[in-house]
C-alpha positions as CSV (number, residue, x, y, z in Angstrom):
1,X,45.8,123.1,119.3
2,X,49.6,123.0,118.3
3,X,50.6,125.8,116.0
4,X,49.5,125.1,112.2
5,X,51.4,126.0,109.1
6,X,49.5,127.6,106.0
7,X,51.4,127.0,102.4
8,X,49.8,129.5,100.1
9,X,49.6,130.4,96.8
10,X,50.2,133.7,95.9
11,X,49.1,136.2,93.2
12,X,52.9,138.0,92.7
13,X,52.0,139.3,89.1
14,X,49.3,140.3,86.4
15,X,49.6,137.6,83.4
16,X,50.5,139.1,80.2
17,X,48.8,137.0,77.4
18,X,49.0,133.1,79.1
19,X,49.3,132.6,82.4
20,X,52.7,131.3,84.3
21,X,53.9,129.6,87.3
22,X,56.2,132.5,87.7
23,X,52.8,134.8,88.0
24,X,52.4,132.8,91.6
25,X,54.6,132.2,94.2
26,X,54.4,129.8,97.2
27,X,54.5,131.5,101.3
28,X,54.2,130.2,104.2
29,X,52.4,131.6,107.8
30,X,51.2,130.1,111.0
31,X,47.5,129.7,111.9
32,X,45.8,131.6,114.3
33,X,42.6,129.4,116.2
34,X,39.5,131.5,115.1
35,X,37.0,134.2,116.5
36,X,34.1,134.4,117.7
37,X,31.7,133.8,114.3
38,X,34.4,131.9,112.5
39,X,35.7,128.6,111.9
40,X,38.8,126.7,110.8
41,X,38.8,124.4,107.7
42,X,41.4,121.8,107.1
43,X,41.3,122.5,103.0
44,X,41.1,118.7,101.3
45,X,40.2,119.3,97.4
46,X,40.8,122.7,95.4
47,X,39.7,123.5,92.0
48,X,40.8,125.5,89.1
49,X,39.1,127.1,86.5
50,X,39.0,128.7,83.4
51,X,37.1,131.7,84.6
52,X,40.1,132.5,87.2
53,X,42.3,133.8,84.0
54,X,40.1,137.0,83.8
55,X,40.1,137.6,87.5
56,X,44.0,137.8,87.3
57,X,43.3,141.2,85.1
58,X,43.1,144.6,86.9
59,X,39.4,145.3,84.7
60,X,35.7,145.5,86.0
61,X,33.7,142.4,85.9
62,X,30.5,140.6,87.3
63,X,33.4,139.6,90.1
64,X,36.3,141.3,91.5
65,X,39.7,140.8,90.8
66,X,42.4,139.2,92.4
67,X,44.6,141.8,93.9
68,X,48.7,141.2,93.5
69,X,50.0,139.9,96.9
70,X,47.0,138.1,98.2
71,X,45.5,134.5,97.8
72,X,43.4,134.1,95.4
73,X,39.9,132.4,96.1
74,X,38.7,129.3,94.9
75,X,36.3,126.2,95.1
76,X,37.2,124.0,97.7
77,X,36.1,121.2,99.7
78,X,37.6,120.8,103.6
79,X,36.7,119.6,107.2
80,X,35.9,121.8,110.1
81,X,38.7,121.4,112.5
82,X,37.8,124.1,114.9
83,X,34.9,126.5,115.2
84,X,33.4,129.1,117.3
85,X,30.5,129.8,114.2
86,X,27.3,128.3,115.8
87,X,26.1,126.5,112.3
88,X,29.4,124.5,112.0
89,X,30.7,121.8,114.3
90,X,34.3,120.3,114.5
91,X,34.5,117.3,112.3
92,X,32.0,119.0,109.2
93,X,32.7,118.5,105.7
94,X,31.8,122.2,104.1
95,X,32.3,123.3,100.0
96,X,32.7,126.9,99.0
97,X,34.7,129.5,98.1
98,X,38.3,129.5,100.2
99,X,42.0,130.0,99.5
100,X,44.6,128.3,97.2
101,X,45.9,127.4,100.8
102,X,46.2,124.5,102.8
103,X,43.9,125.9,105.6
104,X,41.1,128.8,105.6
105,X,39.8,130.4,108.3
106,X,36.3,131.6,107.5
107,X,33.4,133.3,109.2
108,X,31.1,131.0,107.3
109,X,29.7,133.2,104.3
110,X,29.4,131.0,101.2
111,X,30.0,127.9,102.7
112,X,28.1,125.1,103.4
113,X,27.6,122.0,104.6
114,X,28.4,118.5,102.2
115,X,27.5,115.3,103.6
116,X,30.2,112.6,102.6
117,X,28.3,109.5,100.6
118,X,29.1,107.3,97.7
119,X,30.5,110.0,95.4
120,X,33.7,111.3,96.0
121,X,34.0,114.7,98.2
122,X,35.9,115.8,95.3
123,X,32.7,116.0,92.8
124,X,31.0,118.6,95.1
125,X,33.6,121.2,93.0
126,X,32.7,119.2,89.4
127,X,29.9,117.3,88.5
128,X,28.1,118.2,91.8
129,X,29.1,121.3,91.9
130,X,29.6,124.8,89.7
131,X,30.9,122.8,86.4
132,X,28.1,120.6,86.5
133,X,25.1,123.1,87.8
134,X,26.5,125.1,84.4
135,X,26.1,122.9,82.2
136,X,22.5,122.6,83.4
137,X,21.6,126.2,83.8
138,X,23.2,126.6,80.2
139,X,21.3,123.6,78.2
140,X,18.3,123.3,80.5
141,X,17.1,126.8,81.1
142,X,19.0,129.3,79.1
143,X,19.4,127.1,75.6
144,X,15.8,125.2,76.6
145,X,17.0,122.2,75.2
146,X,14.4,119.4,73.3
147,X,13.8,116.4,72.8
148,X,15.6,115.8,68.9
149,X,17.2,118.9,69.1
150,X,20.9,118.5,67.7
151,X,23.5,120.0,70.2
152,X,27.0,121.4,69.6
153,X,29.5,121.6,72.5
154,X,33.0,123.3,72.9
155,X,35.6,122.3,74.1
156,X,33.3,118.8,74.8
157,X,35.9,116.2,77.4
158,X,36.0,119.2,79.8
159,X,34.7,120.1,83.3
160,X,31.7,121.4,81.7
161,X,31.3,120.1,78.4
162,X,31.6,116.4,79.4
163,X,28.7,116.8,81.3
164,X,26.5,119.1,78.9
165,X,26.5,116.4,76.5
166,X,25.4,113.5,78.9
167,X,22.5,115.6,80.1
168,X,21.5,116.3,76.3
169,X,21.6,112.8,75.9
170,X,19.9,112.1,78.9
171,X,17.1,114.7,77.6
172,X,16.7,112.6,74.3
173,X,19.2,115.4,72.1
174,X,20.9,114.4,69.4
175,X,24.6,115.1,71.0
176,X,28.1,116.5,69.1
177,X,31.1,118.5,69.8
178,X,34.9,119.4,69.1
179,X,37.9,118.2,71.5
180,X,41.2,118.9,70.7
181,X,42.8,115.0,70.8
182,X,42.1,111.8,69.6
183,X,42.1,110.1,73.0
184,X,39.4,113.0,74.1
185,X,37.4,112.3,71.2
186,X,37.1,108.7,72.1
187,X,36.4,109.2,75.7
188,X,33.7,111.9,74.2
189,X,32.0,109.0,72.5
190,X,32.7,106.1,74.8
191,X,31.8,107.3,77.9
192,X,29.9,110.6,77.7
193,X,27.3,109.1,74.8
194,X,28.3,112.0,72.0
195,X,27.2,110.6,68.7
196,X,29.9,112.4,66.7
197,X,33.0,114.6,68.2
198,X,35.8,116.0,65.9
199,X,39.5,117.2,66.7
200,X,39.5,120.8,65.8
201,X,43.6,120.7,66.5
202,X,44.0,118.8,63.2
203,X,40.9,120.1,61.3
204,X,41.4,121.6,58.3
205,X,38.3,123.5,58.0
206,X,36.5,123.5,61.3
207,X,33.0,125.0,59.7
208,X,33.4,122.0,57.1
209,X,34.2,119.8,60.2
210,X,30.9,121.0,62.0
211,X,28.5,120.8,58.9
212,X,29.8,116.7,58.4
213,X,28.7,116.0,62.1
214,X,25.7,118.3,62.2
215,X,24.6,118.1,58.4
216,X,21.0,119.0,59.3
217,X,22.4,122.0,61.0
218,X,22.6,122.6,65.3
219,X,19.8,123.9,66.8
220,X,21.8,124.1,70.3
221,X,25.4,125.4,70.7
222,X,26.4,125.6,74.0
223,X,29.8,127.4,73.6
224,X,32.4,127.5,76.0
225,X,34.9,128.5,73.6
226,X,34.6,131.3,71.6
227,X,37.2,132.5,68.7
228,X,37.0,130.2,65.1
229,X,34.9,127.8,66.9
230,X,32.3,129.8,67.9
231,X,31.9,131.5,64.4
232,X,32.2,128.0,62.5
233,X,29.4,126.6,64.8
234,X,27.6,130.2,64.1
235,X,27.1,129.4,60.3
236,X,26.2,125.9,61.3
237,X,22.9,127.2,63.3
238,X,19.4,126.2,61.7
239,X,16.8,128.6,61.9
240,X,15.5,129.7,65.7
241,X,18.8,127.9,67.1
242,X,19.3,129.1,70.4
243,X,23.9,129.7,71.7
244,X,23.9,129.6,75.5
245,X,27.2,131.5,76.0
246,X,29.3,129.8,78.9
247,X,32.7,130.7,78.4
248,X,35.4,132.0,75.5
249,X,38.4,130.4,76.9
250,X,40.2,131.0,73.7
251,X,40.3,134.9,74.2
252,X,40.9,134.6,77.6
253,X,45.0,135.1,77.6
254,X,44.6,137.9,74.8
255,X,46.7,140.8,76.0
256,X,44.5,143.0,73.4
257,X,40.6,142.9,72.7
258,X,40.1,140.8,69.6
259,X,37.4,141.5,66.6
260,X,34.3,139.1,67.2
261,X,33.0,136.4,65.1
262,X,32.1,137.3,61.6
263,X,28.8,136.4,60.5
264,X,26.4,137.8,63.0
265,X,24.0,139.1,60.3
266,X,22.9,135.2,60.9
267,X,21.2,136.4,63.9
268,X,18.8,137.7,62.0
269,X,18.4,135.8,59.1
270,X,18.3,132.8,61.0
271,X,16.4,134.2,64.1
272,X,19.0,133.1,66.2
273,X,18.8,133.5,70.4
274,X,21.9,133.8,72.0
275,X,22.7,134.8,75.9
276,X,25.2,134.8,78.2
277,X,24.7,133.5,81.3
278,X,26.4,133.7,85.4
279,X,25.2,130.6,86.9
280,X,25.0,132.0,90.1
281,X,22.0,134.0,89.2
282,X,19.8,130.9,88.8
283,X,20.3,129.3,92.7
284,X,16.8,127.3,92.4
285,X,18.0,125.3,89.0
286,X,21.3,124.9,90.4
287,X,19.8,123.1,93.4
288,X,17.5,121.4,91.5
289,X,20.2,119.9,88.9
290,X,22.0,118.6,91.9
291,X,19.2,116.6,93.6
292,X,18.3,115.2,89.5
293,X,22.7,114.7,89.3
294,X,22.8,112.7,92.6
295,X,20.1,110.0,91.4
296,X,21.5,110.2,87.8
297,X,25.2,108.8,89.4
298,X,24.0,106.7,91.3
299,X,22.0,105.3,88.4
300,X,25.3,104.9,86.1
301,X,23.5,107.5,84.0
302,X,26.5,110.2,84.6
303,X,29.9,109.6,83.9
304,X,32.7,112.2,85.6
305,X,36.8,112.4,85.0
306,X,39.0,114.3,87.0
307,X,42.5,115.3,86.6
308,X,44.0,115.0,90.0
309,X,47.4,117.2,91.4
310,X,48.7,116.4,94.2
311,X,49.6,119.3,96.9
312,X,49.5,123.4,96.9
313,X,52.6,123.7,94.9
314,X,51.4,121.8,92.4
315,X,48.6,124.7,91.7
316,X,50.2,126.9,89.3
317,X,51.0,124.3,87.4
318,X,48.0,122.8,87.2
319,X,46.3,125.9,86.5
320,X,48.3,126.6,83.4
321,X,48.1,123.0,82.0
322,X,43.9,123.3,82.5
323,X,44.2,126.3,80.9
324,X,46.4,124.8,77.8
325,X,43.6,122.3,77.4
326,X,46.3,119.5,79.2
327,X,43.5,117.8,81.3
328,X,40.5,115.4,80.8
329,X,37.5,116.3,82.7
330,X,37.6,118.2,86.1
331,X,41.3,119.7,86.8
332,X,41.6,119.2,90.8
333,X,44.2,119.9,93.0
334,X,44.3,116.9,96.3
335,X,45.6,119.3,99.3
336,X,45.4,116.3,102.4
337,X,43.6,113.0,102.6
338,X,40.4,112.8,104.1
């Protein structure tokens, strides 16, 4: 095999407050053929997310930090192009967790096997994969979602939100939610079946905002948000609403740890459930929501966006404008053509 080049991307520095490209920078190393137990991917398709700001910070979590210097991990989708690991072949298509690089050597951990078929390879890292397996474990099982039930997403046109509301629909719930443009809102309610979406960017009061969508109050917020939202939908829950905490992207830059929402006597009064949730920890509802999502596309019933980048210097970037809210859908980075 003729010598490969790996372009990286770096972590060089801790973000203070938001994230920039000047927190990353791009190297460059050749590719050594792999060992005994490990394989070499060819990386195709890269995702960002919003839970990579918090592993950027030096603090203790439910997963380890980046460290300053190396590459950080990520979802990614790639072919096999060499392998001594006896449950991958040459030629593969594997999904897991990898580099921001444009190939990974990998002793197989995490990974496993995709079969390419009439969705995209790309959707294994959105609507087929962790964003769209969340938005089930979050409405299905932790928020127990009902028939009739009115819902109330965050942050609605994105990776996870877009699909949370389709599967509330899909589950007979009456669906709603905030995006923060016009053109998001209309996408909200054209193609991902939302009955009512607001733009919380130009709301003047987003609990008066909430209470005109939802007037007979939400009994399901799935918030992936956090900050004003979360405590305008708060006073907006009917009594025995359950919140299936998914993300609080809006206090994810904060350089200093923020009060919390006001109002949380509601909890009580209201007898109100709320719970965080790792979607990792349910593995049998993720595969389950994956066999259910497969049929559902291929029955027109599921509707996906991505926002595409093109190439490994283009992740940074694209990592910062997904984190500014500058994306519809899934935010993917296209490293090689398949």
């Amino acid at each position: 095999m003729p010598t490969l080049i790996n372009r990286q991307v770096r972590l060089a520095s801790r973000p203070e407050g938001w994230a920039s490209p000047d927190n990353f920078t791009i190297t460059e190393e050749p590719v050594r053929d792999p060992d005994d137990g490990e394989l070499l991917v060819r990386n195709l398709f890269m995702s960002v997310d919003p839970y990579m700001r918090g592993r950027m910070n030096d603090t203790k979590s439910y997963v380890s930090p980046f460290q300053i210097g190396e590459v950080p991990e990520a979802g990614v989708v790639g072919q096999v192009i060499a392998s001594r690991h006896e449950s991958f072949k040459e030629g593969d298509f594997v999904c897991g967790e990898l580099g921001w690089e444009t190939y990974s050597l990998s002793d197989g951990n995490g990974l496993h096997e995709v079969a390419p078929g009439p969705a995209p390879l790309s959707y294994h890292l959105g609507i087929l994969g962790m964003p769209g397996m969340t938005a089930w474990v979050g409405l299905m099982k932790i928020a127990a979602a009902r028939p009739a039930d009115t819902v109330f997403v965050s942050a609605a046109s994105g990776a996870v939100g877009s699909v949370v509301g389709q599967l509330a629909k899909i589950h007979g719930c009456r669906v709603t939610g905030c995006a923060g443009s016009d053109e998001k809102i209309e996408l909200c309610e054209r193609e991902f079946g939302y009955d009512a979406v607001f733009n919380y960017k130009t709301s003047k009061n987003i609990a008066k905002s909430i209470a005109g969508i939802c007037p007979d109050g939400i009994d399901v917020n799935f918030e992936n948000v956090g900050g004003e939202i979360f405590e305008a939908a708060l006073w907006n829950m009917r009594n025995f609403g359950r919140i299936a905490l998914c993300g609080m992207i809006a206090n994810y830059n904060d350089s200093e740890q923020q009060p919390g929402p006001r109002g949380m006597m509601l909890l009580i009064g209201r007898r109100l459930t709320m719970k965080g949730f790792i979607v990792t920890d349910d593995r049998e509802a993720c595969l389950e929501y994956v066999r259910k999502a497969s049929g559902w596309l291929a029955e027109g019933r599921l509707h996906y966006r991505e926002t595409v980048a093109e190439g490994i210097d283009r992740a940074p970037q694209a990592f910062v404008a997904m984190m500014q809210g500058k994306h519809v859908g899934k935010q993917i980075i296209k490293l090689a053509d398949v």
